[in-house]
C-alpha positions in Angstrom: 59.6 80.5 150.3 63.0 81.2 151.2 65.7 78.2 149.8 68.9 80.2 152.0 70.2 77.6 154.6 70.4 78.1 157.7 73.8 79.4 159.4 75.6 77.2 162.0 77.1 78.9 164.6 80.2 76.7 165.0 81.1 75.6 168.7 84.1 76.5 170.2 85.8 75.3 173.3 88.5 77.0 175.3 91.1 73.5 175.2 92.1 72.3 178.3 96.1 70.9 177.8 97.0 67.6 178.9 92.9 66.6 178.2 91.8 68.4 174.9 95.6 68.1 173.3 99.4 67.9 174.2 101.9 70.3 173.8 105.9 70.1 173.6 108.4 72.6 173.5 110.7 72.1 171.2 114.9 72.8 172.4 115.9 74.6 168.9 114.4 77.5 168.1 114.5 79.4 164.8 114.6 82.4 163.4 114.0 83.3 167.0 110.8 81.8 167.0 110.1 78.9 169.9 108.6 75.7 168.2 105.8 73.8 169.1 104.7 70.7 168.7 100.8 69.9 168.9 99.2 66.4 169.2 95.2 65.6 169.7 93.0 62.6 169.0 90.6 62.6 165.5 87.2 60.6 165.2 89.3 57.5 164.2 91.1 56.8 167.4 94.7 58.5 165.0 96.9 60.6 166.5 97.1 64.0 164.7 100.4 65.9 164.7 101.0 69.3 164.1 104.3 72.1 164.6 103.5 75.8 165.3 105.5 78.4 166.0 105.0 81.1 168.3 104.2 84.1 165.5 100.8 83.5 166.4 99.4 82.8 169.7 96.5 81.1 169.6 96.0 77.1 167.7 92.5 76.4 166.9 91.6 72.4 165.5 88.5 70.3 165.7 88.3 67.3 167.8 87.3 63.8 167.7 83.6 65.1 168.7 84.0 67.5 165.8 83.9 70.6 168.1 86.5 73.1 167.6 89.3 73.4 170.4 91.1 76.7 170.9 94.3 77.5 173.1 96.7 80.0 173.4 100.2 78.7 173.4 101.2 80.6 176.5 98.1 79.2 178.4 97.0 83.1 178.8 93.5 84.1 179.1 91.3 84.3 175.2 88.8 87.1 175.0 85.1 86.5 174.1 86.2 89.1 171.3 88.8 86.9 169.3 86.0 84.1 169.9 83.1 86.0 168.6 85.6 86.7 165.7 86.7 83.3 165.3 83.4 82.1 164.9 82.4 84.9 162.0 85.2 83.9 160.0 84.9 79.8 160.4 81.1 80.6 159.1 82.3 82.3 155.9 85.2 79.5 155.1 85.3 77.1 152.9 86.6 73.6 153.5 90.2 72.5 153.6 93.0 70.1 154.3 95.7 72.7 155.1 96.6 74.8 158.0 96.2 78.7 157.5 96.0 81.6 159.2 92.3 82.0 159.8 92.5 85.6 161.3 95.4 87.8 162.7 97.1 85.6 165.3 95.5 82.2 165.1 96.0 79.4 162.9 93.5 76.7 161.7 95.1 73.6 162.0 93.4 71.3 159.4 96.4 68.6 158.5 98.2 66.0 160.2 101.7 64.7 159.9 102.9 60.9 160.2 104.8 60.3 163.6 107.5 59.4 161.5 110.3 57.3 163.6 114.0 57.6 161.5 115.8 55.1 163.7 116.0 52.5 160.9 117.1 54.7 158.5 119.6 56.7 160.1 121.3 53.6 161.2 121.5 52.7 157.5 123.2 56.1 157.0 125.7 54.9 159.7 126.7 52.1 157.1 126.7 53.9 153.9 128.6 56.9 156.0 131.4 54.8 156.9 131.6 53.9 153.1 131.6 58.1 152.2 134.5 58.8 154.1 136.7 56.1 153.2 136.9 58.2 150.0 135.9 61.8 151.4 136.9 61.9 155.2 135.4 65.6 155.6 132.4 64.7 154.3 129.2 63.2 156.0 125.2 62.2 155.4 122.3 63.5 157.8 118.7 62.8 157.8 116.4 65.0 160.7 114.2 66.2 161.5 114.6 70.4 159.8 114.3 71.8 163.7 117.0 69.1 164.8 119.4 70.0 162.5 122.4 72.3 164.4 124.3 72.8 161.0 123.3 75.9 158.8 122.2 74.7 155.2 120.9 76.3 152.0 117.4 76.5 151.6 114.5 77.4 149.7 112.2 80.5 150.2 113.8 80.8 154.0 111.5 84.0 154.9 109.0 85.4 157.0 106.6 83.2 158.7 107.1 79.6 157.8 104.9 77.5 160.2 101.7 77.7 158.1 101.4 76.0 154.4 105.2 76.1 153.7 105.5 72.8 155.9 109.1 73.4 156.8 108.4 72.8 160.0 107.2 69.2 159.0 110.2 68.8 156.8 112.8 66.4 157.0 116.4 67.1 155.5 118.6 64.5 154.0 122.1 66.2 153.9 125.5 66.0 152.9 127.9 67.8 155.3 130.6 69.1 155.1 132.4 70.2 158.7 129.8 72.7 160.4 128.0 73.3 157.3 125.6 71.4 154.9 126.6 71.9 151.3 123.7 70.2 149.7 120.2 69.0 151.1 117.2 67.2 150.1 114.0 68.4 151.7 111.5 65.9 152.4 107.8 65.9 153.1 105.9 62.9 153.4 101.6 62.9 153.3 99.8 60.1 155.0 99.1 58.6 152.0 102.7 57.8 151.5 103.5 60.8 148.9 106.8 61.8 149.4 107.4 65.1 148.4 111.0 66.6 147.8 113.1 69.6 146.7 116.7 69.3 146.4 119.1 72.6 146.8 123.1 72.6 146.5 125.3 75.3 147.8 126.8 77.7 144.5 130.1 76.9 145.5 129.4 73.1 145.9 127.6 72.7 142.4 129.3 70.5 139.6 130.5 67.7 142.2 128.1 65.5 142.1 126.1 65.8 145.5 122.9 66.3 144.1 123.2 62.8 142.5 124.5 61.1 145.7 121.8 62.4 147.9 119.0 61.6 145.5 120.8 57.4 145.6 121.3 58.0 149.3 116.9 58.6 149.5 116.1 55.5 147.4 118.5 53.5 149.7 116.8 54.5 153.1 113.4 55.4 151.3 111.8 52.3 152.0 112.8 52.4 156.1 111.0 55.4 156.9 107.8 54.8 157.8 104.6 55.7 155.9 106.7 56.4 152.5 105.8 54.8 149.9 106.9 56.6 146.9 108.6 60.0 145.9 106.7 62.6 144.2 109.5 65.3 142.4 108.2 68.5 140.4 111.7 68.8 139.0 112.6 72.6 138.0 115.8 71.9 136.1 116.8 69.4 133.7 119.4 67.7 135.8 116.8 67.0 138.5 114.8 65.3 136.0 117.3 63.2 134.1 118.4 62.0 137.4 115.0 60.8 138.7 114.6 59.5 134.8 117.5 57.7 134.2 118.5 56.6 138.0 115.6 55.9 139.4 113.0 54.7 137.1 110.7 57.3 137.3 107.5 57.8 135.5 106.0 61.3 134.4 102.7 62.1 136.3 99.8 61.9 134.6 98.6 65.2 132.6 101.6 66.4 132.7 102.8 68.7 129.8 106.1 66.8 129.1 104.0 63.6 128.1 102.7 65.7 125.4 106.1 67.1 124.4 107.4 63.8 123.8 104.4 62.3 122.1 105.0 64.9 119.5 108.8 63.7 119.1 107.5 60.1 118.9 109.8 59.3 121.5 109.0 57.1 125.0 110.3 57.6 128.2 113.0 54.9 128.1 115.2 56.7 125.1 115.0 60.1 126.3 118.2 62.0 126.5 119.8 64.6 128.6 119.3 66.8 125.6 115.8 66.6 124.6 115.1 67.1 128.5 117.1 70.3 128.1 115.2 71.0 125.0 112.2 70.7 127.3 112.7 73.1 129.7 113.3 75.5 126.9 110.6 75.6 124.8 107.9 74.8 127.8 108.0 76.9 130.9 106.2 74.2 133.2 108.2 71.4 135.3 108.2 67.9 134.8 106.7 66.1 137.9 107.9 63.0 138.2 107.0 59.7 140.5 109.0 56.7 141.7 108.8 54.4 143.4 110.3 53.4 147.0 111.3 49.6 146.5 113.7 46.8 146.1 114.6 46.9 142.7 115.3 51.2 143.4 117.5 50.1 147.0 119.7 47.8 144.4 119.8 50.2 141.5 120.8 53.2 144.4 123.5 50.9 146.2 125.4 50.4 142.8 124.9 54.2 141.7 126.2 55.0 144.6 129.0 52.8 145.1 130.3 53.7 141.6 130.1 57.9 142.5 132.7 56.9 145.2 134.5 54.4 143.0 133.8 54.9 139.3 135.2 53.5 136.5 136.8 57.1 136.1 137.2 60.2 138.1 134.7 61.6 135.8 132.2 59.4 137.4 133.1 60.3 140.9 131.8 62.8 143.5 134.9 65.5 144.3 135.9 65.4 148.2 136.5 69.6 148.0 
């Protein structure tokens, strides 16, 4: 007797817009590309949210009824071809949480994004913007959404297609800006569980001033007033990152992480470790310390004071530079 299982023929609908999902245009485009953003209804009555781009035409996603809905962003006609080859390679995959390119021009959207409202905490930026260029007038802070932001920035990995898995699309950018340019960003991702995920990047010219420091006090200050974060997840690739997070902002190494081992060995805990031994780190072991903390009261008090003294420090050695 045969044990094989049978093969189910996934269902496919062509989606209907307006009735099987929404779809907005967004006003910036990039890299030439036009930017869409996708929103249908799962099995739980959520909202899922999703940003394309126009590299590839057609958006597949299941709905609440667990059928998958297909459309092509133009609203031009699909062939029974790309269907019959849609369903040939949805039969062979293997479950996941993240969007892909299932087959030459149509992505599998399997993730959704927060709705994620900043009002609350760009008016806090208002406040501690006023504060910024008391000391450094040509200098400003910006949190937006990556598509909303008009000033060019530095950026990591900025090539080819970026709408599927590199999530820059779903990115957020806390910036400090200087003129028409941003000289040093934070990017920001944050999961429905309330992971925040980040990467920091200054500008060659900028580094040694401080701005890396000031953003990361400036995200534990309006961390906890944007919605659905809860705490920030950093796989630190240098030692500065990681002695900021550890000595700043409290941080904790995540579990299984090589570092806790590295340490162990030394016989020293987390609270005593220096600049050095971080640096020490990174030398011998090739792997990045990933590092959590947390998004609450205690980190918004800790932040306001770091951040106050990199405008006013006891020295100008503790200071950000305005230039």
């Amino acid at each position: 007797m045969s044990t094989k299982k049978a093969i189910i023929v996934p269902d496919i609908k062509l989606g209907i817009e307006g009735v099987d999902f929404f779809l907005t245009i967004l006003f910036k485009k990039h890299a030439g590309k036009t930017i869409y953003k996708v929103e249908y209804e799962l099995n739980d009555d959520k909202k899922c949210i999703n940003y394309v781009d126009n590299e590839n035409k057609h958006v597949l996603f299941k709905n609440r009824d667990n059928i998958f809905i297909l459309f092509h962003l133009e609203n031009k006609p699909i062939t029974e071809s790309l269907i019959e080859s849609i369903k040939i390679k949805l039969m062979k995959k293997r479950n996941s949480n993240r969007n892909e390119d299932l087959i030459r021009d149509v992505i599998l959207l399997q993730s959704c994004l927060p709705d994620i409202d900043l009002l609350s905490a760009q008016q806090e930026l208002i406040r501690l913007n006023e504060i910024l260029q008391k000391k450094c007038p040509n200098l400003f802070l910006k949190l937006d959404h990556f598509f909303d932001f008009q000033e060019p920035m530095v950026r990591y990995n900025e090539t080819g297609h970026i709408c599927v898995g590199c999530k820059y699309y779903d990115t957020l950018i806390l910036a400090l800006c200087k003129e028409k340019n941003c000289i040093a960003t934070i990017e920001i991702i944050i999961r429905p569980e309330g992971e925040v995920l980040i990467n920091s990047k200054t500008d060659t010219l900028e580094e040694g001033k401080k701005y890396n420091k000031l953003l990361r006090a400036v995200l534990f200050i309006i961390g906890n007033k944007i919605p659905d974060a809860s705490y920030i997840k950093s796989t630190a690739l240098n030692p500065i990152s990681a002695w900021l997070l550890i000595k700043y902002s409290k941080a904790f190494i995540e579990t299984g992480n090589p570092f806790i081992g590295f340490l162990k060995e030394k016989n020293i805990d987390l609270k005593s470790v220096s600049q050095e031994l971080i640096k020490e780190y990174y030398k011998v072991i090739s792997k990045p310390i990933v590092l959590i903390a947390n998004l609450d009261k205690e980190a918004v008090i800790n932040s306001n004071s770091e951040f106050q003294k990199l405008l006013i420090g006891n020295s100008p050695s503790d200071e950000i530079k305005c230039t």
